[in-house]
MARNU-266726 format. One record per residue (C-alpha): residue in one letter; x, y, z. Coordinates in steps of 0.2 Angstrom, whole numbers. Example, Ala and Ser with C-alpha at 12.3 -4.5 7.8 and 13.67 -1.06 7.14 Angstrom:
REM MARNU-266726
- A_62_-22_39
- S_68_-5_36
//
This chain:
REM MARNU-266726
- X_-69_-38_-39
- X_-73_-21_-40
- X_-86_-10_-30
- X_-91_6_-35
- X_-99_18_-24
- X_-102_39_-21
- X_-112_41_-35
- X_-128_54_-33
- X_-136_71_-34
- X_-128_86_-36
- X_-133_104_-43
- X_-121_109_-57
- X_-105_117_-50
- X_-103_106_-38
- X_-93_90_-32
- X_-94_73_-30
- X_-81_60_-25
- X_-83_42_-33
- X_-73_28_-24
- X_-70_10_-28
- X_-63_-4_-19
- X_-53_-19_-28
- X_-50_-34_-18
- X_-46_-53_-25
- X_-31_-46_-36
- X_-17_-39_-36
- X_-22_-21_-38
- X_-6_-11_-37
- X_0_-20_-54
- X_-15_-15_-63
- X_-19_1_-73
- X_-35_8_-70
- X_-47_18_-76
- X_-64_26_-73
- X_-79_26_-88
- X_-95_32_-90
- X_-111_30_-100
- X_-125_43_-104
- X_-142_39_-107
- X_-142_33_-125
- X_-123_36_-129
- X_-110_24_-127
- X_-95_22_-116
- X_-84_34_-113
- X_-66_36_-107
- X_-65_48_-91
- X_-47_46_-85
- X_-33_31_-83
- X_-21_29_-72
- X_-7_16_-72
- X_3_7_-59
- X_18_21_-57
- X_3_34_-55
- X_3_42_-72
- X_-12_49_-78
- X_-22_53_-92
- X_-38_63_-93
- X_-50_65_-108
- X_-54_82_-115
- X_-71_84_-107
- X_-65_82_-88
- X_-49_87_-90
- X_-45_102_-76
- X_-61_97_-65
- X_-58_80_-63
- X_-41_71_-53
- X_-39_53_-53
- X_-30_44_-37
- X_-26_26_-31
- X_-21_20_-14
- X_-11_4_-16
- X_-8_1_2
- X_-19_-12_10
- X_-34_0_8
- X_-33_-3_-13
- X_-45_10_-17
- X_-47_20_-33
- X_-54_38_-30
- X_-61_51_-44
- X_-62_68_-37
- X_-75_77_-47
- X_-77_95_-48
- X_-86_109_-56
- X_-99_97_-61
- X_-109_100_-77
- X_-125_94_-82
- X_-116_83_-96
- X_-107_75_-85
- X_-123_63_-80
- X_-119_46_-83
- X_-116_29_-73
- X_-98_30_-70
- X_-89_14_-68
- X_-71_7_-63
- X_-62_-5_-74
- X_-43_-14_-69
- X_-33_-20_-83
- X_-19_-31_-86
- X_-13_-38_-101
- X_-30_-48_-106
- X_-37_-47_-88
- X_-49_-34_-85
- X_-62_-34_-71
- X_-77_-20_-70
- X_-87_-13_-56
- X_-106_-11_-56
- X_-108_7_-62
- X_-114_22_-49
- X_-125_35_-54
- X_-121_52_-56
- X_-133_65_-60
- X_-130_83_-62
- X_-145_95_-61
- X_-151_111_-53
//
């Protein structure tokens, strides 16, 4: 399962941190990744990262956005987020993939908007 949460309001220019916590697998030997979905657009790639911690940002986040995982007992995924912009208003969600396994979290909200 995945559970993800620190979603909310924040004024452009500012920051948010979303976390989400994997439990019932193995979580160190998957990659992981955070998405997110505007109102009327699909989903969209925000940044992966794999099991030896390399990462992989997508054009619009890249320099304002850092991706992180704790694979100690804590088996949390972190997305630092920073310099928000307004277009960055979407439900964010957490995804862990192995080969055909992949498990997604519920979606948090994050809204950008003075």
């Amino acid at each position: 399962q995945l559970q993800a949460f620190g979603g909310g309001l924040v004024q452009p220019g500012g920051s948010l941190r979303l976390s989400c916590a994997a439990s019932g697998f193995r979580f160190s030997q998957y990659a992981m990744s955070w998405l997110r979905q505007a109102p009327g657009k699909g989903l969209e790639s925000v940044a992966d990262i794999i099991n030896d911690d390399r990462t992989r940002y997508y054009d619009s986040v890249k320099g304002r956005f850092t991706i992180s995982r704790d694979n100690s007992k804590d088996n949390i995924l972190v997305l630092q987020m920073n310099t928000l912009r307004p277009e960055d208003t979407a439900v964010y969600y957490c995804n862990a993939q192995r080969g055909n396994l992949n498990y997604w979290g519920q979606g948090t909200q994050v809204t950008v908007s003075s």
